[in-house]
C-alpha positions in Angstrom: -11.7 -15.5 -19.9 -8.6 -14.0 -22.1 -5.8 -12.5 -20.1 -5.7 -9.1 -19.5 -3.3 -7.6 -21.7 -1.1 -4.6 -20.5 -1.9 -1.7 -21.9 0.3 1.4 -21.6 -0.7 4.9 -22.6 2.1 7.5 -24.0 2.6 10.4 -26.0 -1.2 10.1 -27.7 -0.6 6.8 -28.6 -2.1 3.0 -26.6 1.3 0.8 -26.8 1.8 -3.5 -24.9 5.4 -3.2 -24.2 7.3 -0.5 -22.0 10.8 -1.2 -23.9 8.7 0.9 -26.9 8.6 3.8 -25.4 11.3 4.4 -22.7 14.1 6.8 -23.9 17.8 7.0 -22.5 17.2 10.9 -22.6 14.2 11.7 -21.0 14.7 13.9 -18.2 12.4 12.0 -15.9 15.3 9.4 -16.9 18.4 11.5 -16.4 17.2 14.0 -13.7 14.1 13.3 -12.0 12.9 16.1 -13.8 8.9 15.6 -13.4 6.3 14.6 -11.1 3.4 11.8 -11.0 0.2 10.5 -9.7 -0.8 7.2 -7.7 -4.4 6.9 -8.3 -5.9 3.4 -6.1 -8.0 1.6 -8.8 -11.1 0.2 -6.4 -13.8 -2.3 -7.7 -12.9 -1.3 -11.0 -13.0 2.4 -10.9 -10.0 5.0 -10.2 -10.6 6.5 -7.1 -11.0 10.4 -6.9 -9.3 11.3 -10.1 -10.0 14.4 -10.3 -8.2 15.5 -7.1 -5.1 13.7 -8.3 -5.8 15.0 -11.7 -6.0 18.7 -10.1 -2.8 17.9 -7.6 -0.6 17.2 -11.1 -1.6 20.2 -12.6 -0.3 22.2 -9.5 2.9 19.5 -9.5 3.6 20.9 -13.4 2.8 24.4 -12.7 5.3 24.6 -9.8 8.0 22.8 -12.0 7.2 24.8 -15.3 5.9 22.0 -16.7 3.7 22.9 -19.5 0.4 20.9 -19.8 -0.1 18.9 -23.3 -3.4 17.0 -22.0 -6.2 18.3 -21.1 -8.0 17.0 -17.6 -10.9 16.1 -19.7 -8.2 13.3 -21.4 -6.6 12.0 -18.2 -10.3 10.8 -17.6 -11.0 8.8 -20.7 -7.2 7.9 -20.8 -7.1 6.2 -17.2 -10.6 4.3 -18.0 -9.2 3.4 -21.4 -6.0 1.9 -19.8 -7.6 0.5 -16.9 -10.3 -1.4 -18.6 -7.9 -2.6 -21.2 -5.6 -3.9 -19.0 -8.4 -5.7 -16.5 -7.7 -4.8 -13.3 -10.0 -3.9 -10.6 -8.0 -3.9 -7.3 -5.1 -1.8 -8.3 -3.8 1.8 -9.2 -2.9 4.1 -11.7 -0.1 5.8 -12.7 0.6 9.2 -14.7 3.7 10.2 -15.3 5.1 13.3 -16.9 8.2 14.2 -17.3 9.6 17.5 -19.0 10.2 16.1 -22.0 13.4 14.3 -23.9 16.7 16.3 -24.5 20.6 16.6 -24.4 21.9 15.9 -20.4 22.1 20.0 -20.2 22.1 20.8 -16.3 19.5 23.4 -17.0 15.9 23.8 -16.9 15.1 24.9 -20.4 12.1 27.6 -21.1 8.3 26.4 -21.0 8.4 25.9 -24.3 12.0 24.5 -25.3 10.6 20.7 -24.5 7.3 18.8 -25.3 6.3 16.9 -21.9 6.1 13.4 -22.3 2.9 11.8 -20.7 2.7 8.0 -19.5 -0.4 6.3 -17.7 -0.9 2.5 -16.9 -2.5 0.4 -14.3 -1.2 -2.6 -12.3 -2.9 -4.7 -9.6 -2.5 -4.0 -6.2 -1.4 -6.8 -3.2 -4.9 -6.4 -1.0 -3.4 -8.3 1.8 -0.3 -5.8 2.3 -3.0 -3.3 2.8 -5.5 -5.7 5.2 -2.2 -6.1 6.8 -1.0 -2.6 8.2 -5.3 -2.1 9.1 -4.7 -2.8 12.5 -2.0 -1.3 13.5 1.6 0.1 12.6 5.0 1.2 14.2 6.8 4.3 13.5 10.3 5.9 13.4 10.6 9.8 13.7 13.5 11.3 11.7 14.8 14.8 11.3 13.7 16.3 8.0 16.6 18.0 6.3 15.3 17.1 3.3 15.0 21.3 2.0 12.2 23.0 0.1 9.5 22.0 -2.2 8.6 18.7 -0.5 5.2 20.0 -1.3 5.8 19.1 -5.1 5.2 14.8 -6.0 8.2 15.0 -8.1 10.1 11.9 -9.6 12.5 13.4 -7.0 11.5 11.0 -4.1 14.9 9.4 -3.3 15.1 10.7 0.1 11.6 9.9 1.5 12.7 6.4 -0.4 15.9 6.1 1.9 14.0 7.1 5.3 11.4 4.5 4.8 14.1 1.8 4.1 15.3 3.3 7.7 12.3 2.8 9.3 11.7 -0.7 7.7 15.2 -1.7 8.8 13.7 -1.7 12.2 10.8 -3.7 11.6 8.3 -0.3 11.2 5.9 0.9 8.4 7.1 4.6 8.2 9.4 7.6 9.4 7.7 10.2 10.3 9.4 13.3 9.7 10.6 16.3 12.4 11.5 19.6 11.1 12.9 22.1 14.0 10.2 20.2 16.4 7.3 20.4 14.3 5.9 18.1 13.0 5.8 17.9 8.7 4.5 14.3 7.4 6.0 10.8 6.5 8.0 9.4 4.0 4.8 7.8 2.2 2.1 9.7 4.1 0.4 12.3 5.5 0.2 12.3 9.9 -2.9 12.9 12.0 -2.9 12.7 15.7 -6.2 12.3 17.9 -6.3 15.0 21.1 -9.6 15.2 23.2 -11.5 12.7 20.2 -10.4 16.1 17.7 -8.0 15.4 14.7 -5.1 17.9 14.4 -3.0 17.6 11.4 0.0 19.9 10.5 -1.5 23.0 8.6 -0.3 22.8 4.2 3.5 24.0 3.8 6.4 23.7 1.6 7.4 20.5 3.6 4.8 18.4 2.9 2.9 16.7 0.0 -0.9 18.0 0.4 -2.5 14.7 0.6 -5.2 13.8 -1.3 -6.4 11.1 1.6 -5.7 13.6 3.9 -7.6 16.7 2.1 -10.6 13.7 1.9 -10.5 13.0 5.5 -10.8 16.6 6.3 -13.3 17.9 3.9 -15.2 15.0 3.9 -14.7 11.6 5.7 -14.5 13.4 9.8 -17.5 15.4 9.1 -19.5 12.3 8.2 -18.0 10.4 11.0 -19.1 12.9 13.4 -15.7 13.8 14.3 -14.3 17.4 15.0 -10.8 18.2 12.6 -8.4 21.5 12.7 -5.7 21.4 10.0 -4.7 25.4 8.5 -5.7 27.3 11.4 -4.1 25.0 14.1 -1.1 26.0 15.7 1.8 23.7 14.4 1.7 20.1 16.1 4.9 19.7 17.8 6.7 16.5 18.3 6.0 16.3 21.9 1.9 16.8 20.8 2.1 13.4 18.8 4.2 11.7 21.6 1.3 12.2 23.8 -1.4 11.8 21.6 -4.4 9.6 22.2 -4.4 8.4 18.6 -1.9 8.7 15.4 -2.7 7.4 12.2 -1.4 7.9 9.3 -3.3 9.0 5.5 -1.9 7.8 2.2 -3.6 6.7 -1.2 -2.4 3.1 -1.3 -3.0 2.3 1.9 -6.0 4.6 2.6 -6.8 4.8 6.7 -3.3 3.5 9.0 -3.4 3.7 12.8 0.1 3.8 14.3 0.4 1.9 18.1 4.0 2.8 18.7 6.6 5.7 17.4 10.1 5.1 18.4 9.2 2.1 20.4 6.9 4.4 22.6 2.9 3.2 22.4 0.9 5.6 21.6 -2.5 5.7 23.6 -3.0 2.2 25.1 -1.2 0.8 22.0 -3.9 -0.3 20.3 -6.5 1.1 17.6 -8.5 4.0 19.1 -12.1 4.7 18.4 -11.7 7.8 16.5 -9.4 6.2 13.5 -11.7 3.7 13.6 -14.8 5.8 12.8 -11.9 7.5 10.1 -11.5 3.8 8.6 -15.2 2.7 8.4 -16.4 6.1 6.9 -13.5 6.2 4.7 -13.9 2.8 2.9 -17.8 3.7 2.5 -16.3 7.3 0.6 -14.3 4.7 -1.4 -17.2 2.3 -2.0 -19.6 4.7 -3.3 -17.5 6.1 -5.2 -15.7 9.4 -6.4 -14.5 10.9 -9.4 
């Protein structure tokens, strides 16, 4: 069988080489000026597109990014690239940025800029994700990281620095703390188990609206027989998850993530409860039946 070749998607155009395409002034380059999706590639297929697809659209809108592809195109675009470049335990990646310019500390108008668009696919390390299965630790950290966190923006240098933080110490993830409330994590969305009920922090300005998490909610928990309260809860307050029964984290490369311990504390009996179990088995059945 013929190696997979790498096959990159940008501007309309199918190019082999990233050096072709990269340009010194894009402002994804020289500001962070765009935002992305990280869509898991599973058994060959990309794994509810269409959310992520629908979450980018909201990303540009919020940024005044003007769309140049239609959702229809992400589709064929992401199969193209994925089948091209041969991987089937991996992710996608869209990228837009608002376009190539002069380093102007501005945001021009809608129209001043054409977006530049970049998908491609890259196999995934499966045992990184059997790994964290069974169990993670956690740091909490304040989160003064300001407005908009609800936007996946190429802007993602501080949730990059708290999660060094929390590696530094040997844990997955820090979960952040806003004025005692709970928000999310660095990398993920947080769900604590009370009473065998899921409670998860209600969609704000602080937090990414997870596409794993929205999927746990709207489908995976009912499946799984299990009772969840997300935008009519009260807020979940740091002292709620301390005492938890079960935590566990949602995030797209990772899927399902029970956390044992948060600032060296075990959560529960320190091990895997029952209820993110039931989350894990009915999840990896949404994943292997598939969902576009």
């Amino acid at each position: 069988m013929a190696e997979a070749k790498t096959t990159i998607y940008y501007n309309h155009n199918f190019y082999y080489d990233f050096s072709k395409i990269i340009s010194a002034d894009d402002r994804g380059l020289q500001f962070g000026d765009g935002c992305y999706e990280w869509i898991r590639v599973f058994q060959g297929h990309p794994f509810a597109l269409s959310y992520h697809v629908d979450r980018l659209y909201r990303s540009m809108r919020l940024l005044g990014i003007r769309p140049v592809t239609a959702p229809d195109e992400f589709t064929e675009i992401v199969e193209v690239v994925i089948e091209e470049t041969g991987v089937t335990e991996g992710y996608v990646k869209i990228i837009v940025t608002r376009g190539s310019g002069d380093h102007d500390f501005t945001i021009p108008s809608r129209n001043a800029l054409r977006p530049n668009v970049l998908v491609y696919a890259k196999p995934i390390n499966l045992d990184s994700i059997a790994k964290v299965q069974d169990g993670v630790k956690c740091i909490t950290m304040n989160d003064d990281r300001g407005h908009h966190c609800d936007i996946l923006s190429l802007n993602q240098l501080n949730n990059m620095m708290a999660r060094a933080e929390a590696q530094k110490k040997g844990c997955y993830d820090a979960i952040f703390i806003k004025d005692g409330l709970l928000t999310e994590a660095s990398h993920s969305n947080v769900c604590i188990v009370k009473a065998g009920v899921i409670w998860t922090p209600a969609k704000n300005e602080f937090m990414i609206p997870g596409i794993t998490r929205s999927l746990v909610l709207s489908r995976v928990a009912p499946t799984a027989g299990v009772t969840s309260i997300d935008d009519g809860a009260e807020p979940v307050r740091l002292d709620n998850m301390m005492d938890a029964e079960e935590v566990f984290l949602t995030n797209s490369q990772d899927g399902i993530v029970p956390v044992v311990a948060i600032d060296g504390k075990p959560i529960g009996d320190g091990k895997v409860g029952t209820v993110t179990r039931k989350i894990q088995e009915h999840y990896h059945h949404l994943m292997t039946d598939g969902l576009p």
